[in-house]
DSSP file (Angstrom, degrees, kcal/mol; ACC not computed):
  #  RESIDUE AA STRUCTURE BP1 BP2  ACC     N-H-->O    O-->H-N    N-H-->O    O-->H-N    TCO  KAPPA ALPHA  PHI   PSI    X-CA   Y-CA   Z-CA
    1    1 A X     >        0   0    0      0, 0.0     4,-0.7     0, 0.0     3,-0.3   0.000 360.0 360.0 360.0 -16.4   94.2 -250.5  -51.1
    2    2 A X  H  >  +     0   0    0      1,-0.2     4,-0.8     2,-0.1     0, 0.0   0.958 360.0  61.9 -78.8 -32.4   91.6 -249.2  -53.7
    3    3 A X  H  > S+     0   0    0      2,-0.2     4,-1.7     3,-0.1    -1,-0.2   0.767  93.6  58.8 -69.6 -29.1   89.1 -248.8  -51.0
    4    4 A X  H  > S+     0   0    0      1,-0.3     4,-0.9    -3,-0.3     3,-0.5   0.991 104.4  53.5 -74.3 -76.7   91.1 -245.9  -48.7
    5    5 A X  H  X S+     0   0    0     -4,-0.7     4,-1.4     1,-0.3    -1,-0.3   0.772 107.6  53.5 -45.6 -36.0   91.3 -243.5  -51.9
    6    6 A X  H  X S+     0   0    0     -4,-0.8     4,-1.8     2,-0.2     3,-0.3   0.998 110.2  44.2 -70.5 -69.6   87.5 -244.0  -51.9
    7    7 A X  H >< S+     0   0    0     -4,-1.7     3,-2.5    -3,-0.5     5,-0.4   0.945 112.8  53.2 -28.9 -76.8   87.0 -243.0  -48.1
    8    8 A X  H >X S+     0   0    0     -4,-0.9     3,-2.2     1,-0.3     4,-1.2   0.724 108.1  43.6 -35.1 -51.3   89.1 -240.2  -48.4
    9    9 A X  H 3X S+     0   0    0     -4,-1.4     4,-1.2     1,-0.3    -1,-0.3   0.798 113.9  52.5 -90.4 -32.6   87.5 -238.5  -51.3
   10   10 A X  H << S+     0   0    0     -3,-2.5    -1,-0.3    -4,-1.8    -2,-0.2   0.263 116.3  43.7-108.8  28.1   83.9 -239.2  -49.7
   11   11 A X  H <> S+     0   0    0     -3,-2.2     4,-0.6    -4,-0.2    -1,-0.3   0.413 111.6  53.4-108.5  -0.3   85.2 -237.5  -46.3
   12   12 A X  H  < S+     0   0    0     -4,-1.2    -2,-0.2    -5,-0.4    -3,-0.2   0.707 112.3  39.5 -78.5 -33.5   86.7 -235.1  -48.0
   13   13 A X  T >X S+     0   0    0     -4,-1.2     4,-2.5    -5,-0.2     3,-0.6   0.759 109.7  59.7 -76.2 -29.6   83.6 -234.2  -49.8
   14   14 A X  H 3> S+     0   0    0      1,-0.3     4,-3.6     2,-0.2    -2,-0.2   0.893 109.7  47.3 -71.8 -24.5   81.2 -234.7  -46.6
   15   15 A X  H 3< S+     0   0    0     -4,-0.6    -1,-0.3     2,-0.3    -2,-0.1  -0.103 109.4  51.7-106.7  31.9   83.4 -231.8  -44.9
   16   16 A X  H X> S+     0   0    0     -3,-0.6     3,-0.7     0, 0.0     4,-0.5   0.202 112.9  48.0 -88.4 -41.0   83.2 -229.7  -47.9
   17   17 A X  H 3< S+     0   0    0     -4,-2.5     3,-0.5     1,-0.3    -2,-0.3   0.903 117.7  36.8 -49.9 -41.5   79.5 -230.2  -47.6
   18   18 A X  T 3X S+     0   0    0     -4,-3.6     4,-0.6     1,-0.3    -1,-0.3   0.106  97.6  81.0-105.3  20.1   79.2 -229.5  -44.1
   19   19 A X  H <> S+     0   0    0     -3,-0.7     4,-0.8     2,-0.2    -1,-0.3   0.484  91.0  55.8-124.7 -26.2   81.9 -226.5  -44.0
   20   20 A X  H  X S+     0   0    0     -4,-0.5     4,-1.3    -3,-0.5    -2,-0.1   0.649 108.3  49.7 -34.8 -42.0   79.2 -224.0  -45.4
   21   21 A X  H  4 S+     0   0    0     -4,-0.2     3,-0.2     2,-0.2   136,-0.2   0.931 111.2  45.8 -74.0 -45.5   76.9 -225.0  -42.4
   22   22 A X  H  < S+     0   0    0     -4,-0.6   135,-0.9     1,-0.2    -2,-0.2   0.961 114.1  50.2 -61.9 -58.1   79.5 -224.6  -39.6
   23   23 A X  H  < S+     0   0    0     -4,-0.8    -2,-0.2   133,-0.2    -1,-0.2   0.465  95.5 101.3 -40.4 -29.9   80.6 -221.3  -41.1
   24   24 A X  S  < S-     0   0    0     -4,-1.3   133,-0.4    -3,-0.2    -3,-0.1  -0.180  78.6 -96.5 -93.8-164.1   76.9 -219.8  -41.4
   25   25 A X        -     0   0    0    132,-0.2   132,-0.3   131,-0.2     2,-0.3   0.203  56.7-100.9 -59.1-171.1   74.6 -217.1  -39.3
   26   26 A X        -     0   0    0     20,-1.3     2,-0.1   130,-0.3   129,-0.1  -0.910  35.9-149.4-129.2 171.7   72.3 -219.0  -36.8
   27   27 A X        -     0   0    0     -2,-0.3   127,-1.2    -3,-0.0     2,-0.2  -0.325   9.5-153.1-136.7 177.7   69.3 -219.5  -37.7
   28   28 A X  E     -A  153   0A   0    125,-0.2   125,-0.3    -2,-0.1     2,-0.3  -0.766  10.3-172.5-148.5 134.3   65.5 -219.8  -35.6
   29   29 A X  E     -A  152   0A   0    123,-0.8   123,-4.9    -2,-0.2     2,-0.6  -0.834  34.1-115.2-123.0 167.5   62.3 -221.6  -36.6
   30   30 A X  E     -A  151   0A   0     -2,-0.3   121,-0.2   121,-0.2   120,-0.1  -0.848  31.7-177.6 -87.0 100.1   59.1 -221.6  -35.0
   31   31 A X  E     -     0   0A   0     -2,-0.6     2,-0.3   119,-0.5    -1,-0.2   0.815  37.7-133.0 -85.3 -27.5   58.3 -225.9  -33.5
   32   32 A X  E     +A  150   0A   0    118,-1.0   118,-2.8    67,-0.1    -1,-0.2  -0.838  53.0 136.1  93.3-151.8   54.7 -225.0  -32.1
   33   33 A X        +     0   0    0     -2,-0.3    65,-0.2     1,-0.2    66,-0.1  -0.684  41.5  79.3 106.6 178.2   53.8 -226.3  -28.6
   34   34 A X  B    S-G   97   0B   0     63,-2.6    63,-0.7    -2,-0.2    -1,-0.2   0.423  91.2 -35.2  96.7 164.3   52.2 -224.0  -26.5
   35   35 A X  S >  S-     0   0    0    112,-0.6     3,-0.7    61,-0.2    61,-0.1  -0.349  71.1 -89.2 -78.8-176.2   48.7 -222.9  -26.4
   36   36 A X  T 3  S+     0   0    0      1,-0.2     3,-0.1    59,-0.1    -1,-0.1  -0.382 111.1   9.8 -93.7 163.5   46.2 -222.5  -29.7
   37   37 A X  T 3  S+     0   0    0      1,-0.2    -1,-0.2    -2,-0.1     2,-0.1   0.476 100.0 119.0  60.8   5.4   46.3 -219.1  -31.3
   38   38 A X    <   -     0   0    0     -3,-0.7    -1,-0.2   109,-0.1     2,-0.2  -0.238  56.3-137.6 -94.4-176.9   49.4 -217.9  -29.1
   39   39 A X        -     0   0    0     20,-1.1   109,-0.0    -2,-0.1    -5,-0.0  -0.724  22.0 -85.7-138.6 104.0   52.5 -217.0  -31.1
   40   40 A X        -     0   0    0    110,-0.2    19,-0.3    -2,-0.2   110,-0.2   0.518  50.7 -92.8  15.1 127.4   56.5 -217.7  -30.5
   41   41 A X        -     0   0    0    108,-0.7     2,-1.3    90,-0.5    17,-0.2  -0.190  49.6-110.8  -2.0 128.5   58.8 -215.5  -28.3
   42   42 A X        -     0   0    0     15,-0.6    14,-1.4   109,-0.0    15,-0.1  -0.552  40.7-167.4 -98.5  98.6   60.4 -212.7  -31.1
   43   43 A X        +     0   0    0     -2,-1.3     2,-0.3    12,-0.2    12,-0.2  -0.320  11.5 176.2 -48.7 156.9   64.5 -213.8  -31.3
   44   44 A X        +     0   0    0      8,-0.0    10,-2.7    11,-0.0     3,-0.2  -0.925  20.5  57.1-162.2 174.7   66.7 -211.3  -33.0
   45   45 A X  S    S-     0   0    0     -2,-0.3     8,-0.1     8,-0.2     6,-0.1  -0.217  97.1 -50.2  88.6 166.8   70.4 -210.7  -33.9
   46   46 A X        -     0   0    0      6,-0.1   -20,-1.3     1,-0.1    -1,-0.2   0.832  54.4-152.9 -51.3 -50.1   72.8 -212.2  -35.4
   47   47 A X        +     0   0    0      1,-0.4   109,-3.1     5,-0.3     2,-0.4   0.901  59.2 110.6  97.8  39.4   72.4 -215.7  -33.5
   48   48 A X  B >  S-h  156   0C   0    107,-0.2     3,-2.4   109,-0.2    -1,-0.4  -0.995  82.3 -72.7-153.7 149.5   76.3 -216.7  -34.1
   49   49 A X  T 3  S+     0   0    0    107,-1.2    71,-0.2    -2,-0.4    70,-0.1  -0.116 119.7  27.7 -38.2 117.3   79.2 -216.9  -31.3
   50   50 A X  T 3  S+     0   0    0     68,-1.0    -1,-0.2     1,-0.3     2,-0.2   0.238 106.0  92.9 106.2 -11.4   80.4 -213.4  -29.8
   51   51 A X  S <  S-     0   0    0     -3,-2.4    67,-2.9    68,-0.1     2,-0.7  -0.342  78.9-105.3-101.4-173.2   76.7 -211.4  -30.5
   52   52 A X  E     -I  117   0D   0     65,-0.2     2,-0.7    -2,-0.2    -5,-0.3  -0.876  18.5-139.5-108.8 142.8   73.8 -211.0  -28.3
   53   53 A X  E     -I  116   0D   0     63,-2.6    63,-2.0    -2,-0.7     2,-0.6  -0.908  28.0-145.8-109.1 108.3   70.9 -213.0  -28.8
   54   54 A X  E     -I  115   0D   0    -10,-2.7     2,-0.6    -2,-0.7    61,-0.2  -0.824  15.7-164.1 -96.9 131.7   67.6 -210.5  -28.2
   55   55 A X  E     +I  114   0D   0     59,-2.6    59,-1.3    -2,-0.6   -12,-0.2  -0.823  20.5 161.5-102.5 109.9   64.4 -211.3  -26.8
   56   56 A X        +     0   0    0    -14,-1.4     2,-0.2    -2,-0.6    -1,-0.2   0.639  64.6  30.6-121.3 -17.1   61.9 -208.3  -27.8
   57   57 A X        -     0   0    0    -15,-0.1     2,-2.2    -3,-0.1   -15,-0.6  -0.441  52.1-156.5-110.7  55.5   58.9 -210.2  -27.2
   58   58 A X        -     0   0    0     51,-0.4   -17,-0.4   -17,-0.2    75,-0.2   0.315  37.5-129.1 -83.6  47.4   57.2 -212.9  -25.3
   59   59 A X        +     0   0    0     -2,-2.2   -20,-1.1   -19,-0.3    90,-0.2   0.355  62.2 126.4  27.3  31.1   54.7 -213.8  -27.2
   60   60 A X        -     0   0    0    -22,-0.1     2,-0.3    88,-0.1    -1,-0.2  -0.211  52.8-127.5 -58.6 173.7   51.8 -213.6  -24.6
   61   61 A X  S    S-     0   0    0     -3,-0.1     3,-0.1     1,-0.1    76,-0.1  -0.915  71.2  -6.1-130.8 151.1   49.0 -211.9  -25.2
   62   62 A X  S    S+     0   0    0     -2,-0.3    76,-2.7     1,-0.2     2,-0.5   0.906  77.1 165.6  30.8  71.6   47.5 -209.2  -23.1
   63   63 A X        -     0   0    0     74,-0.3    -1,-0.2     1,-0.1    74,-0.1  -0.896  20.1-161.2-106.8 124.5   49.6 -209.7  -20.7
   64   64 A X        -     0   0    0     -2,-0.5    46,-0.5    72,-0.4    -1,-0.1   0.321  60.6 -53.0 -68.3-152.8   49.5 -207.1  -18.3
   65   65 A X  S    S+     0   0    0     44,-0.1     3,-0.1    45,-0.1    -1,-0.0  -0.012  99.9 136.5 -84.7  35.1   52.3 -206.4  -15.8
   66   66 A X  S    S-     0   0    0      1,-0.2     2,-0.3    70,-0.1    44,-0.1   0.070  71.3 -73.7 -56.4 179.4   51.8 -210.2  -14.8
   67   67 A X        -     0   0    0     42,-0.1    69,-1.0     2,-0.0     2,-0.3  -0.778  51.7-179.0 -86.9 129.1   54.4 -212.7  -14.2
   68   68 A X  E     -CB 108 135A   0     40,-0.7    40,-3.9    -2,-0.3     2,-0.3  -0.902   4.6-172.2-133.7 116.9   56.0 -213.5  -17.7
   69   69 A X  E     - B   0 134A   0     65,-1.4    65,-1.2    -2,-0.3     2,-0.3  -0.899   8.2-156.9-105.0 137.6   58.8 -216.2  -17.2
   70   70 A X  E     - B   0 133A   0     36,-0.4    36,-6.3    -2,-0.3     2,-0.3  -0.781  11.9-157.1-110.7 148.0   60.8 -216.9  -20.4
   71   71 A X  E     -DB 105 132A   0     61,-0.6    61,-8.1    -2,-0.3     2,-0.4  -0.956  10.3-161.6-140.6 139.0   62.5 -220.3  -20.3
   72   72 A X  E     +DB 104 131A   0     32,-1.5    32,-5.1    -2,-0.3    31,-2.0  -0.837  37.8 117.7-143.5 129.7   65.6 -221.4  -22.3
   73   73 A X  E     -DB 102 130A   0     57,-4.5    57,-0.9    -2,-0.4     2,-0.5  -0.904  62.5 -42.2-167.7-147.9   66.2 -225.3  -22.6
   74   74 A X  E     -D  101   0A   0     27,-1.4    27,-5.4    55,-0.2    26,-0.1  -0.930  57.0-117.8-103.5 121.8   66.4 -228.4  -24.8
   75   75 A X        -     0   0    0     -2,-0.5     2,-0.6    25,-0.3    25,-0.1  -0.327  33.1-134.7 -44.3 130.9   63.8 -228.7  -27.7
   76   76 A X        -     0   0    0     -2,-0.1     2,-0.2     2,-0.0     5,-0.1  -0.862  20.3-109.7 -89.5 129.8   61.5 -231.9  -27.3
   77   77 A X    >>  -     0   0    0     -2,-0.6     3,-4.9     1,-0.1     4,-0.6  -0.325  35.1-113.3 -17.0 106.9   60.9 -233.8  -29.8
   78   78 A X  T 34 S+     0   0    0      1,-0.3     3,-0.5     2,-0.2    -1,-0.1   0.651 118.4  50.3 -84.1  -5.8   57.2 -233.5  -30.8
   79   79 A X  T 34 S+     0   0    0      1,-0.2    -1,-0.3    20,-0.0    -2,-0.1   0.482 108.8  58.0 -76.4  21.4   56.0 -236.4  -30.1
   80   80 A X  T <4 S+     0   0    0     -3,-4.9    -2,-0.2     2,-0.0    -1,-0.2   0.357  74.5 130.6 -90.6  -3.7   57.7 -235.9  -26.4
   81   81 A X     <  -     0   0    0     -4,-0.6     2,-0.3    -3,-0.5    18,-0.2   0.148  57.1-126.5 -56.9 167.3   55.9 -232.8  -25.7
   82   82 A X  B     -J   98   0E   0     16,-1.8    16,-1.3    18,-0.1    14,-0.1  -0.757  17.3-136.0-141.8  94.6   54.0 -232.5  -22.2
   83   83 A X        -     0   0    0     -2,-0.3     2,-0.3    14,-0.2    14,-0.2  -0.072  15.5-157.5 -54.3 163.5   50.7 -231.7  -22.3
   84   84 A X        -     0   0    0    -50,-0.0    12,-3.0     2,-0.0     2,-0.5  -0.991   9.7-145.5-173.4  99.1   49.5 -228.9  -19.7
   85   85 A X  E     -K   95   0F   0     -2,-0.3     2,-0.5    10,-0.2    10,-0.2  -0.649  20.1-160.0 -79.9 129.6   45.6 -228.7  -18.6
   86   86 A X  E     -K   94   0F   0      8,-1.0     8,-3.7    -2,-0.5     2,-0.4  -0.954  10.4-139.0-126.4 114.2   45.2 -224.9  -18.1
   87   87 A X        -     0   0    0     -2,-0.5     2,-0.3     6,-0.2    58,-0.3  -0.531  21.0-157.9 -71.5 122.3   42.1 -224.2  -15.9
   88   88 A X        -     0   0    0     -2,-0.4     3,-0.2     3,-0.2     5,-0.1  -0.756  17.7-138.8 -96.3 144.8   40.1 -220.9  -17.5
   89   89 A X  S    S+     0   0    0     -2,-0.3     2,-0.3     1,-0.2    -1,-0.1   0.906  93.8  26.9 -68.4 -29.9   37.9 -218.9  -15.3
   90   90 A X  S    S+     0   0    0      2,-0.1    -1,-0.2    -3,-0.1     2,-0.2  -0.998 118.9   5.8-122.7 115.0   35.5 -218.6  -18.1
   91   91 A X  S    S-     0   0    0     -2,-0.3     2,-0.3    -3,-0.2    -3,-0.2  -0.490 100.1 -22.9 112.6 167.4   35.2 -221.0  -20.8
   92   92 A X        -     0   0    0     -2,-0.2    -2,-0.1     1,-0.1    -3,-0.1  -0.414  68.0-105.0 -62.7 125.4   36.8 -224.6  -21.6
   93   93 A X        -     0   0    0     -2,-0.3     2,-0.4    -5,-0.1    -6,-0.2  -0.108  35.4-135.5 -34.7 133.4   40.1 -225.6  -20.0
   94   94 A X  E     -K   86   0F   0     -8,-3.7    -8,-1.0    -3,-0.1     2,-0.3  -0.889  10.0-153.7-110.8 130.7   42.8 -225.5  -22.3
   95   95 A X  E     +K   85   0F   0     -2,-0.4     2,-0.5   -10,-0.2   -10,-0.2  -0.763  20.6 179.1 -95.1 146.6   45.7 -228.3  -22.8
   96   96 A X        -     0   0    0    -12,-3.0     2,-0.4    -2,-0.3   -61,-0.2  -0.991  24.7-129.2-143.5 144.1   49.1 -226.8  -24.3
   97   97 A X  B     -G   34   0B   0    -63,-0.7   -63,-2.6    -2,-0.5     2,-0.2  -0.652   8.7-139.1 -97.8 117.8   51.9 -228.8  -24.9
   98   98 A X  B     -J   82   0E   0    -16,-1.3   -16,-1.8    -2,-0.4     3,-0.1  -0.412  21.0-177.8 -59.6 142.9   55.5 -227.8  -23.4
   99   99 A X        +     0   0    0      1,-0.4     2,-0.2    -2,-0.2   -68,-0.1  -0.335  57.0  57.0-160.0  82.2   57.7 -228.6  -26.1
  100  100 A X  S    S-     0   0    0    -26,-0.1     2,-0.9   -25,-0.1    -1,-0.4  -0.322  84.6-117.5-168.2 155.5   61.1 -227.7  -24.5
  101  101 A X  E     -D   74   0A   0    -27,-5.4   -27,-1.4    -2,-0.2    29,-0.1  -0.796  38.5-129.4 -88.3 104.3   62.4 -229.0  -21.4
  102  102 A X  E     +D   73   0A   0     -2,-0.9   -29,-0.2   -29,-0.2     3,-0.1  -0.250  47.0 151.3 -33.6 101.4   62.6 -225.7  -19.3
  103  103 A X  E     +     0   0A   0    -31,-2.0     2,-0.4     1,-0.2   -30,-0.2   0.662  64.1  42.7 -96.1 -47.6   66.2 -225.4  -17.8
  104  104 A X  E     -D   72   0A   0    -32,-5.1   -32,-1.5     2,-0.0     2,-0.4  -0.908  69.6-161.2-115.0 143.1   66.7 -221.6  -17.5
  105  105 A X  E     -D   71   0A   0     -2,-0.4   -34,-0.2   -34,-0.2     2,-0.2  -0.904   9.3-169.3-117.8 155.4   63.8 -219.5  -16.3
  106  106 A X        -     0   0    0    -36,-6.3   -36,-0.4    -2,-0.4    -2,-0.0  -0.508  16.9-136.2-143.1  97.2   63.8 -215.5  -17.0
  107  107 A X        +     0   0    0     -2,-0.2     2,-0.3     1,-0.1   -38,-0.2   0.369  32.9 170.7 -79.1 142.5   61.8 -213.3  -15.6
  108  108 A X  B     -C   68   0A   0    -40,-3.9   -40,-0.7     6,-0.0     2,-0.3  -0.904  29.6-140.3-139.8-179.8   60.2 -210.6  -17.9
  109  109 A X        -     0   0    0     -2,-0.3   -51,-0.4     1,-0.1   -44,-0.1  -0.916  35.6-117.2-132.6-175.0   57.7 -207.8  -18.5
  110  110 A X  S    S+     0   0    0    -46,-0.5    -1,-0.1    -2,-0.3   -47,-0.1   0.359 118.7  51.4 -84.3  18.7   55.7 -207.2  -21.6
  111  111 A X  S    S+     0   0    0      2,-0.0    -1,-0.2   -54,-0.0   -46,-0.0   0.474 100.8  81.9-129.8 -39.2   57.8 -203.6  -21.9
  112  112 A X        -     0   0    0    -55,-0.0     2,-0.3     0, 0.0    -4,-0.0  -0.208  63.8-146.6 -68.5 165.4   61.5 -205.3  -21.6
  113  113 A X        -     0   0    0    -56,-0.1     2,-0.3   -55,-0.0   -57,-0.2  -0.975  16.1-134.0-136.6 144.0   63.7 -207.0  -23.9
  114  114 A X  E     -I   55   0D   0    -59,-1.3   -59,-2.6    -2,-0.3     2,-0.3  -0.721  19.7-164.5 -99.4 124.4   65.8 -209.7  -22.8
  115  115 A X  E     -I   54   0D   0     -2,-0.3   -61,-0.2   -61,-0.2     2,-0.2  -0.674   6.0-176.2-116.3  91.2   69.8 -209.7  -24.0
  116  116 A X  E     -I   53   0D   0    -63,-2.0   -63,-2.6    -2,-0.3     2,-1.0  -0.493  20.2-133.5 -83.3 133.5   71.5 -212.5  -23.7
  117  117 A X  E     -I   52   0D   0     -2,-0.2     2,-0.6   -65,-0.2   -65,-0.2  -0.750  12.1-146.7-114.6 137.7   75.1 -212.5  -24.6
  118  118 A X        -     0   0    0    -67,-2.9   -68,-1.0    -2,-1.0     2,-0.3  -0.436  25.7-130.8 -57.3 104.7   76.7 -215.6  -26.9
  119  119 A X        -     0   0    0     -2,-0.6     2,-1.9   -70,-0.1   -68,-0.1  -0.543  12.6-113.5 -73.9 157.4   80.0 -216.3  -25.9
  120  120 A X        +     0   0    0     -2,-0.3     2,-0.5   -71,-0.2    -1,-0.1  -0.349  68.7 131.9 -56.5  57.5   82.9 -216.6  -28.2
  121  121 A X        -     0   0    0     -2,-1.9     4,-0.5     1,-0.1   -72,-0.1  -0.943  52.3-150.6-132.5  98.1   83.3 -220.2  -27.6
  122  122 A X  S >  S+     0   0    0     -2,-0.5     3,-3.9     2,-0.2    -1,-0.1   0.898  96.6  70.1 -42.1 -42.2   83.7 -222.2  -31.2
  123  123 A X  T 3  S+     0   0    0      1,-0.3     2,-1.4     3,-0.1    -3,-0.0   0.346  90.9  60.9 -47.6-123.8   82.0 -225.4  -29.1
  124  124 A X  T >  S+     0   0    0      2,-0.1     3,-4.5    -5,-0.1    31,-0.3  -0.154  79.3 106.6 -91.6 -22.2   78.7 -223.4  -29.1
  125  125 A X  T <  S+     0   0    0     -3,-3.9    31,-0.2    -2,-1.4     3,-0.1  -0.375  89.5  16.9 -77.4 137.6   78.6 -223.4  -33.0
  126  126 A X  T 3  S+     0   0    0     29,-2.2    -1,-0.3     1,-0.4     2,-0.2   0.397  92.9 145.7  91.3   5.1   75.8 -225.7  -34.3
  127  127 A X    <   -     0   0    0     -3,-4.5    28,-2.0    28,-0.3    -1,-0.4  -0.631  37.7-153.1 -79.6 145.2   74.2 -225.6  -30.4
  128  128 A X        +     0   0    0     -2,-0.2    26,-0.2    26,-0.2     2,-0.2  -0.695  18.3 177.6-123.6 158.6   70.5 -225.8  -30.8
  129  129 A X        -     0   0    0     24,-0.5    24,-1.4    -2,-0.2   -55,-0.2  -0.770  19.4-131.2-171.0 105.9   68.3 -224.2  -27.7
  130  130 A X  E     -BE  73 152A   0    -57,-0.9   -57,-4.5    22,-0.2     2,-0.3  -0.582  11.7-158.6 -80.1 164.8   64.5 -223.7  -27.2
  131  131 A X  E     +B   72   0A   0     20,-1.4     2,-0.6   -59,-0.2   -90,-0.5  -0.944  21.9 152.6-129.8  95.5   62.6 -220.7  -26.2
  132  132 A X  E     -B   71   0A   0    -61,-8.1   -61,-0.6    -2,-0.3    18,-0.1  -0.845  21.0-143.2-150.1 140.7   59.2 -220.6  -24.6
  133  133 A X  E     -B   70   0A   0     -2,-0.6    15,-0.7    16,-0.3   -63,-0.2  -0.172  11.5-172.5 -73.3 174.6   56.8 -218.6  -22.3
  134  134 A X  E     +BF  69 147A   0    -65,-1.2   -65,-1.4    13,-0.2    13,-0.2  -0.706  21.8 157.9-150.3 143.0   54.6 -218.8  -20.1
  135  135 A X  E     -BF  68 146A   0     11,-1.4    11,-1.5   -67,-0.2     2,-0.4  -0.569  47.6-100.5-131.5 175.4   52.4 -215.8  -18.6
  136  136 A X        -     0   0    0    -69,-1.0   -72,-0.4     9,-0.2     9,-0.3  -0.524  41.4-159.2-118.5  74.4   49.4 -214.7  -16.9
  137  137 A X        -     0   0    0     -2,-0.4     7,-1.7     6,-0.2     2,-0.3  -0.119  12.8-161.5 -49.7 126.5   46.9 -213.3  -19.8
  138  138 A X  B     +L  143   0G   0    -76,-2.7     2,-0.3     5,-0.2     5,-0.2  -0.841  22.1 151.3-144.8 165.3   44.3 -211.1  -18.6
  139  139 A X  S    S-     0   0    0      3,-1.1   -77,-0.0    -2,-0.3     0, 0.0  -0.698  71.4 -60.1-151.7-177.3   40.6 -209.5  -19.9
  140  140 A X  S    S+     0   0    0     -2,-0.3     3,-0.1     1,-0.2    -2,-0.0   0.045 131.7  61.5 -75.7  11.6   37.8 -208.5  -18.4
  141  141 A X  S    S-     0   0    0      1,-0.5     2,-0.3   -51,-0.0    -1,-0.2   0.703 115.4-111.6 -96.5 -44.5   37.3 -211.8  -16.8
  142  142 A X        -     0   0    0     -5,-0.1    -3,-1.1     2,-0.0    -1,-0.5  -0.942  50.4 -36.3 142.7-143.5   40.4 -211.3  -15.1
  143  143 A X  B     +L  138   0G   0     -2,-0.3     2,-0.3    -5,-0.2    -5,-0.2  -0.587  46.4 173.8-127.5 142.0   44.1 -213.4  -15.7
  144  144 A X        -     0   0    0     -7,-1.7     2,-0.3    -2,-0.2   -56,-0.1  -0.860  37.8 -97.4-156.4-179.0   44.6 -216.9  -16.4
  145  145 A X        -     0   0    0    -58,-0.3     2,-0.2    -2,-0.3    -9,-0.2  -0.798  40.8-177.0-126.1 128.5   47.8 -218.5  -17.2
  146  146 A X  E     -F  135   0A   0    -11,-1.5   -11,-1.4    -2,-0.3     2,-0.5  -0.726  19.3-143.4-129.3 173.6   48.9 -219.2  -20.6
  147  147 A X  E     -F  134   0A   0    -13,-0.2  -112,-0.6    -2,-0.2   -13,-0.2  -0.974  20.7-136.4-152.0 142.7   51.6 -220.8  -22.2
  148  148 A X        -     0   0    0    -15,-0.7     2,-0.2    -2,-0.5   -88,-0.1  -0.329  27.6 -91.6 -88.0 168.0   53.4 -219.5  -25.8
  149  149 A X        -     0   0    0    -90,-0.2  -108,-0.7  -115,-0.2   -16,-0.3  -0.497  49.9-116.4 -78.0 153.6   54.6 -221.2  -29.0
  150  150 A X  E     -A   32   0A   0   -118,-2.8  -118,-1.0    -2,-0.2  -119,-0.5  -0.555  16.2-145.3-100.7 178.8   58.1 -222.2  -29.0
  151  151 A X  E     -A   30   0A   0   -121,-0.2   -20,-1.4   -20,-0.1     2,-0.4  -0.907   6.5-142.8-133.8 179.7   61.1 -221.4  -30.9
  152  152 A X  E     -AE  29 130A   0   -123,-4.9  -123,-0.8    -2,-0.3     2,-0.4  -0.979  23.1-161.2-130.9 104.2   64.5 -223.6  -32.2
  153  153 A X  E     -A   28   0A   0    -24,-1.4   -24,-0.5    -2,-0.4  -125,-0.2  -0.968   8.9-157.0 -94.0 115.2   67.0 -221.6  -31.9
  154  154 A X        -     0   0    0   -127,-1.2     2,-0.6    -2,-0.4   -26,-0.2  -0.546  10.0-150.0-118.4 122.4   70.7 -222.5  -34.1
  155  155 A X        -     0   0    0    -28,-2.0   -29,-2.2   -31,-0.3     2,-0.3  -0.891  28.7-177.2 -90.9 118.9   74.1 -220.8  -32.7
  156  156 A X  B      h   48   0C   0   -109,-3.1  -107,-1.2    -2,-0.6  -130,-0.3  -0.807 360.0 360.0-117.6 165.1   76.2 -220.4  -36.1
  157  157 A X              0   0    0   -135,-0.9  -132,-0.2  -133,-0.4  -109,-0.2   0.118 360.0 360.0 -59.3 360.0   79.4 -219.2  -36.4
């Protein structure tokens, strides 16, 4: 009988712990992936059930009025990533590593912003979602196809 008072008080303490976490914003970090020297997609908004989640960037560079598909999925694990030989016209091939599994693709240009709206769905809170490009980068050589860093995106309350 002594042991149940014991449970109780250490689930009553894990759900005090974790009742700050359910309750806050969401949140985004940057995982990597993606080709060298590129930079993350730019997130913004609140990032929590009932807002819009904005996509102001997609971290190409010099991307012209090229194809840029934004892709929304499941973060991989980094050692799960899937390296990607990218032939350059000029110069060494480059590998960059997917590191989310690409579920939703969404077309952009480098002059839009993307709005996605969160529903108001408590099940969403604590749903994790990567974010990752890929584009056609262009110079004076001419366009080659490049691939962005990704981001971890948190839905919080």
């Amino acid at each position: 009988m002594t042991k149940r008072p014991a449970i109780r008080t250490l689930l009553v303490a894990l759900l005090l712990t974790l009742a700050p976490a359910l309750q806050a914003q969401g949140n985004q970090n940057d995982i990597g992936g993606g080709c060298a020297n590129r930079k993350a997609p730019t997130i913004s908004g609140p990032l929590s059930i009932g807002s819009t989640l904005l996509i102001e960037d997609s971290g190409c560079q010099f991307s012209a009025s090229s194809t840029i598909i934004l892709y929304l999925g499941a973060v991989l694990p980094e050692p799960r990533r899937i390296p990607l030989r990218f032939l350059r016209r000029f110069g060494p091939d480059e590998i960059c590593d997917v590191a989310i599994l690409p579920l939703i693709p969404i077309n952009m240009s480098r002059q839009s912003r993307v709005e996605l709206k969160i529903p108001d769905e408590p099940v969403l809170i604590g749903l994790t979602l990567g974010a990752q490009t890929i584009c056609n980068e262009c110079g004076f050589a001419g366009c080659d196809p490049s691939l962005s860093q990704a981001v971890k995106i948190t839905i919080g309350r």
